[in-house]
C-alpha positions as CSV (number, residue, x, y, z in Angstrom):
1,X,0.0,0.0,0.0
2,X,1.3,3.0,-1.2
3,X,1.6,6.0,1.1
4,X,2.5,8.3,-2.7
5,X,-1.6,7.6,-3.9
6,X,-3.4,8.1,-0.8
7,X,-6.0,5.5,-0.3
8,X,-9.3,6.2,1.3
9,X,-9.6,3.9,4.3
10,X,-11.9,4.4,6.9
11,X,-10.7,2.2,9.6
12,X,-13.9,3.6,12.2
13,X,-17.3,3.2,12.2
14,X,-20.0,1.0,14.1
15,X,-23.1,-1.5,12.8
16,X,-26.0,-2.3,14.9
17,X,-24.3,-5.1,16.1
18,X,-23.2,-1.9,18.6
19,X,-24.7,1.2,18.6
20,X,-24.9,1.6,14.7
21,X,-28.3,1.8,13.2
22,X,-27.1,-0.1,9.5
23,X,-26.1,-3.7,9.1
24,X,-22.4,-4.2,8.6
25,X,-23.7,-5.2,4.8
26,X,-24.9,-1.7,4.7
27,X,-21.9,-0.4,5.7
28,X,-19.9,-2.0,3.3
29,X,-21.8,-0.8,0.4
30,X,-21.9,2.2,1.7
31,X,-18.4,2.7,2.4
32,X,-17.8,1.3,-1.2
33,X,-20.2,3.6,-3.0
34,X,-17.8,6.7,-1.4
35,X,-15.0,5.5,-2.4
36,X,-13.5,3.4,0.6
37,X,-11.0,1.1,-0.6
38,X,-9.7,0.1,2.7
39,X,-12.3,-0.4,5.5
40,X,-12.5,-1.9,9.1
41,X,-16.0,-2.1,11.0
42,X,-14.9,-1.3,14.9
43,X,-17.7,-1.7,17.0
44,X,-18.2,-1.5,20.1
45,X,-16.3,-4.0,22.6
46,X,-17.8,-6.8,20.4
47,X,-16.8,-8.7,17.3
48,X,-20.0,-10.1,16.2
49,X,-20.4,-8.1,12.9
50,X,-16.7,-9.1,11.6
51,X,-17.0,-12.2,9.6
52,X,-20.2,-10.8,7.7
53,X,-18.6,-7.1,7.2
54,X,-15.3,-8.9,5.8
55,X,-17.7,-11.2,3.1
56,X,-19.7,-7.9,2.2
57,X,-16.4,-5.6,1.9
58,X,-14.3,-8.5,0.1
59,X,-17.2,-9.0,-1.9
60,X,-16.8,-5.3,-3.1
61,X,-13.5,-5.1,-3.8
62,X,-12.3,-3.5,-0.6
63,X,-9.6,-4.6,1.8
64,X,-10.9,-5.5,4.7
65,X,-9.3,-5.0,8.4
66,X,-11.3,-7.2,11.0
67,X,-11.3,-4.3,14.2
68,X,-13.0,-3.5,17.4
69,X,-13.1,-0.4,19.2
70,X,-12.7,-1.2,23.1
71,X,-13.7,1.0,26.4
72,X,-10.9,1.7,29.2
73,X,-11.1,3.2,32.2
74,X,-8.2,6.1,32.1
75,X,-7.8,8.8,35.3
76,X,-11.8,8.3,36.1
77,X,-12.4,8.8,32.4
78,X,-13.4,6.4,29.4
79,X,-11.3,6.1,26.9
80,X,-11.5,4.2,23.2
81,X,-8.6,2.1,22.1
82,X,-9.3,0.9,18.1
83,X,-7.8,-2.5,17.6
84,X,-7.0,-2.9,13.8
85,X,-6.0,-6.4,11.7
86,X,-6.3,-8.5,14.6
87,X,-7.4,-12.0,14.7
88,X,-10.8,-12.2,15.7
89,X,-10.8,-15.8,17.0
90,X,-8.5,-15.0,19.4
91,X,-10.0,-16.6,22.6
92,X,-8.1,-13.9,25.0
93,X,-9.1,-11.5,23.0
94,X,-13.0,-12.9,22.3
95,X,-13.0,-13.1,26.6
96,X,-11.6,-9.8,27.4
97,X,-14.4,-8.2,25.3
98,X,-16.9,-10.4,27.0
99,X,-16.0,-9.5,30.5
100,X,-15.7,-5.6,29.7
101,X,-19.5,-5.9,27.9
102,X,-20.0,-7.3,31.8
103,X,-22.0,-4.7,33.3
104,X,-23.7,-2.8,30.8
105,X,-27.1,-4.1,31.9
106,X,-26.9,-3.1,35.4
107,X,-25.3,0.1,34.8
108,X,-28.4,0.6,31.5
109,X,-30.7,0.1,34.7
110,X,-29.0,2.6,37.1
111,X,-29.2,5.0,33.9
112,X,-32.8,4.4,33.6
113,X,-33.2,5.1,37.8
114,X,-31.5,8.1,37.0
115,X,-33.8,9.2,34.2
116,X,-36.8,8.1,35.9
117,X,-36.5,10.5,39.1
118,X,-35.8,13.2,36.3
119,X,-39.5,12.1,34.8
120,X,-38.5,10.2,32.0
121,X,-40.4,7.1,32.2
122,X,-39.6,3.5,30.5
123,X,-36.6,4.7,29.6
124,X,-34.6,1.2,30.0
125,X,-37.5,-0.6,27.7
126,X,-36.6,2.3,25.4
127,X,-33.3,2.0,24.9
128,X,-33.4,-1.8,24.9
129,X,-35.7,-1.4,21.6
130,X,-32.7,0.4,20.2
131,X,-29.7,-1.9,21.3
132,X,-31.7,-5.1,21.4
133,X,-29.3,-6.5,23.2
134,X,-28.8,-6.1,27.4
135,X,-25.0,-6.8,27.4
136,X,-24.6,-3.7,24.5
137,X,-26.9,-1.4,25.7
138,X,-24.8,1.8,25.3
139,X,-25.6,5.7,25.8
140,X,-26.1,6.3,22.7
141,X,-28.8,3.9,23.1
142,X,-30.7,5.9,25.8
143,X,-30.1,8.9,23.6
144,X,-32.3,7.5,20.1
145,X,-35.1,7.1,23.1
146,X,-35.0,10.6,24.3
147,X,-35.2,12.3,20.4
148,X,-37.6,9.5,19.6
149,X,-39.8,11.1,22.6
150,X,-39.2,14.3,21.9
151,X,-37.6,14.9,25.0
152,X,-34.4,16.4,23.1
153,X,-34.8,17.3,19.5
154,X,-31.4,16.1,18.6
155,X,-28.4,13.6,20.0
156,X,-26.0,16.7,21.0
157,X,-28.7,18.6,23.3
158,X,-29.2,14.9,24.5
159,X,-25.7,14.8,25.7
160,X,-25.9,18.3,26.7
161,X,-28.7,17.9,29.3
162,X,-28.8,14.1,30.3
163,X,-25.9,11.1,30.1
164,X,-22.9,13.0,30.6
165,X,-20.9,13.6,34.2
166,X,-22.8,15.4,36.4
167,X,-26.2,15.5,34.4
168,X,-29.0,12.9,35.0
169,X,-28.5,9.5,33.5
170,X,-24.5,9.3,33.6
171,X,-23.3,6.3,35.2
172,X,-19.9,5.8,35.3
173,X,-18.7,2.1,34.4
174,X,-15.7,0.3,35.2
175,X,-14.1,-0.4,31.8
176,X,-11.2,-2.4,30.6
177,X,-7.7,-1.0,31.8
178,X,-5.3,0.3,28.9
179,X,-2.7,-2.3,29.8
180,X,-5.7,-4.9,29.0
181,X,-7.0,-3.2,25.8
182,X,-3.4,-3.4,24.0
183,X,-2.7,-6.4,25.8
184,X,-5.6,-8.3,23.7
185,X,-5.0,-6.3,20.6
186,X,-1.3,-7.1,20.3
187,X,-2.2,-10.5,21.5
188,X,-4.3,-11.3,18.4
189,X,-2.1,-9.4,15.9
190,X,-3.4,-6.5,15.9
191,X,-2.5,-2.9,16.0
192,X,-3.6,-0.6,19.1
193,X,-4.8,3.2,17.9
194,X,-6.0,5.7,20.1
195,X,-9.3,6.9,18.9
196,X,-10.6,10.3,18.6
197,X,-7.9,11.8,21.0
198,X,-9.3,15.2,20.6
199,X,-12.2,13.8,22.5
200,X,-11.3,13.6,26.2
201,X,-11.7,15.8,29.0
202,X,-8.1,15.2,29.9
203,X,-5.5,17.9,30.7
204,X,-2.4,18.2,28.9
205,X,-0.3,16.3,31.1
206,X,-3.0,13.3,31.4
207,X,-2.9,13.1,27.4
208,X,0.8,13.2,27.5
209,X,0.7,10.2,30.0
210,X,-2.0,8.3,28.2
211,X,0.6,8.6,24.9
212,X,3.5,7.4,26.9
213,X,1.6,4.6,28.6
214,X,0.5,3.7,25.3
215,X,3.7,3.6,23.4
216,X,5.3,1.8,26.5
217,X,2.5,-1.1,26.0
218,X,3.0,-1.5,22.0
219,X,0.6,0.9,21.0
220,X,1.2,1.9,17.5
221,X,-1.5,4.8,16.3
222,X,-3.3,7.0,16.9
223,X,-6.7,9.0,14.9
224,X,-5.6,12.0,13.6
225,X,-8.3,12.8,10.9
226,X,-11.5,11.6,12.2
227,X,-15.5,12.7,12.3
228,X,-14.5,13.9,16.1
229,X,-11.8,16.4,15.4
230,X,-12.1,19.9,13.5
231,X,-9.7,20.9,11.1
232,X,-7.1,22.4,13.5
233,X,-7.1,19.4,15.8
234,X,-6.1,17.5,12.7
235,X,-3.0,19.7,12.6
236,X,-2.6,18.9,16.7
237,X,-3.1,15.7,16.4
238,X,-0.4,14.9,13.2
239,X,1.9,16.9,15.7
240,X,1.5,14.3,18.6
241,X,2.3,11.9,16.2
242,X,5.3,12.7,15.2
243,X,6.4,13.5,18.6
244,X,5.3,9.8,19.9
245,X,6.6,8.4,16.7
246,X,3.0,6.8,16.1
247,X,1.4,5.6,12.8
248,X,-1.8,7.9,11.9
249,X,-5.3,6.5,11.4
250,X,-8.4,8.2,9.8
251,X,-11.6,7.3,10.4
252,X,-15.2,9.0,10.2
253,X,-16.9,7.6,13.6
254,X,-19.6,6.5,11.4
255,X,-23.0,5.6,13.3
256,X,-25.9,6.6,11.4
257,X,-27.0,8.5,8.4
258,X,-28.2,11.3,10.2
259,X,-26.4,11.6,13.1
260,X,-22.6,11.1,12.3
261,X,-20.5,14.7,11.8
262,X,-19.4,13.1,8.7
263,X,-20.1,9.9,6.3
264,X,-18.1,6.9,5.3
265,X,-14.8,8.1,3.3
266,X,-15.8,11.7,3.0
267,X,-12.9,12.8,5.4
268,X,-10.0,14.9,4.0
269,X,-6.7,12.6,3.4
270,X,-4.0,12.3,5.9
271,X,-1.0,15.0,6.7
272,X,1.6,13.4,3.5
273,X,4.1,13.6,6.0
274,X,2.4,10.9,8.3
275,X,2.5,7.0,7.7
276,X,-0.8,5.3,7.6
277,X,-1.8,2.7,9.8
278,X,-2.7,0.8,7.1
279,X,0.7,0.8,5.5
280,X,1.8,-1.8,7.9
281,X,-0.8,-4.2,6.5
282,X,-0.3,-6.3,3.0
């Protein structure tokens, strides 16, 4: 893979086997029909989707990375670690992401308590019509519930007023530990990227802490154009990694039609100056 043509990969985006509202089939065709020629489906601490995702994308002429995004608990904050080209037989890897799902149910029915001595009634019903699952029941989940209801009109003044730290319906979850997350990544061949880094409520020093961890584990990468970041933090972000000496991954954070910041492959190319993630792939 040449790094002189830049490739369109989009190595991040979710199905509804997580909180993704199209079938990894979907995805694929629509990652194909703009222009994705390298594509990885990363959902969300599970690898259910994988083996159908790879058939569609393979099927469409696209080189296909098998990923998973994973949560981790970093300074009282969660934090996404992207695994790329890993194995997803792995059994380490297949059990970490099954004891990290762990506790979504209970912590979907604390939410709901939350919610309901705010008056928002049914709220777990709700967002288990979404995820259809218990063990993936997600925020985002709880948040297609209260646009549906007309409780918020949109997902962002959902997260403004309800789910987040210090509004009603945030419960905080104990999530894989970043050791663990690159641990089972490397473990099943994979490459560990840090996702959306411009993301976190972190200070400075935290971030710098969380990249020297990481590099110190094996991490490799780290998003530098994603749907998360705005055009400066692209320029940030291809700074951090050629301080930390890390490989640069783009991805659009793809969920749904209507609510991503950006679709499938639309997102600008890569700094030139970067190497891909993908590069390290054949």
């Amino acid at each position: 893979m040449s790094q002189t043509a830049p490739l369109n990969a989009d190595l991040h985006c979710h199905s509804i086997i997580s909180d993704g509202t199209l079938s990894p089939e979907e995805l694929a065709l629509r990652a194909h029909q703009n222009g994705v020629q390298v594509w990885s489906l990363t959902d969300h601490d599970v690898l259910g989707g994988q083996e159908r995702a790879r058939l569609a994308a393979e099927n469409l002429g696209m080189t296909y990375l098998a990923g998973v995004e994973i949560s981790i608990s970093w300074m009282n904050q969660t934090v996404h670690i992207v695994g790329l080209g890993l194995d997803q037989s792995n059994a380490v890897l297949e059990e970490g992401l099954r004891a990290t799902r762990d506790g979504r149910g209970l912590r979907a029915r604390q939410m709901a308590a939350q919610l309901e001595q705010a008056g928002i009634q049914n709220s777990y019903e709700g967002a288990l019509h979404f995820a259809g699952n218990p063990e993936l029941i997600a925020r985002t989940h709880f948040a297609r519930f209260l646009v549906e209801q007309k409780i918020c009109s949109n997902m962002d003044e959902v997260f403004r007023k309800y789910l987040i730290a210090g509004k009603p319906g945030y419960v905080s979850h104990r999530w894989a530990s970043l050791d663990e997350a690159v641990s089972w990544i490397r473990g099943a061949g994979g490459e560990a990227v840090i996702a959306h880094p411009g993301r976190y409520k972190l200070n400075t020093m935290q971030m710098d802490e969380l990249y020297a961890r990481f590099k110190d584990l094996g991490g490799s990468g780290i998003e530098v154009v994603t749907g998360s970041h705005s055009p400066d933090q692209y320029k940030t972000y291809a700074k951090i990694a050629e301080r930390y000496g890390f490989m640069a991954s783009r991805g659009s954070d793809f969920h749904d039609p209507h609510e991503s910041n950006i679709d499938l492959g639309l997102l600008p190319h890569l700094p030139e100056h970067l190497k891909p993630i993908w590069s390290v792939f054949h």
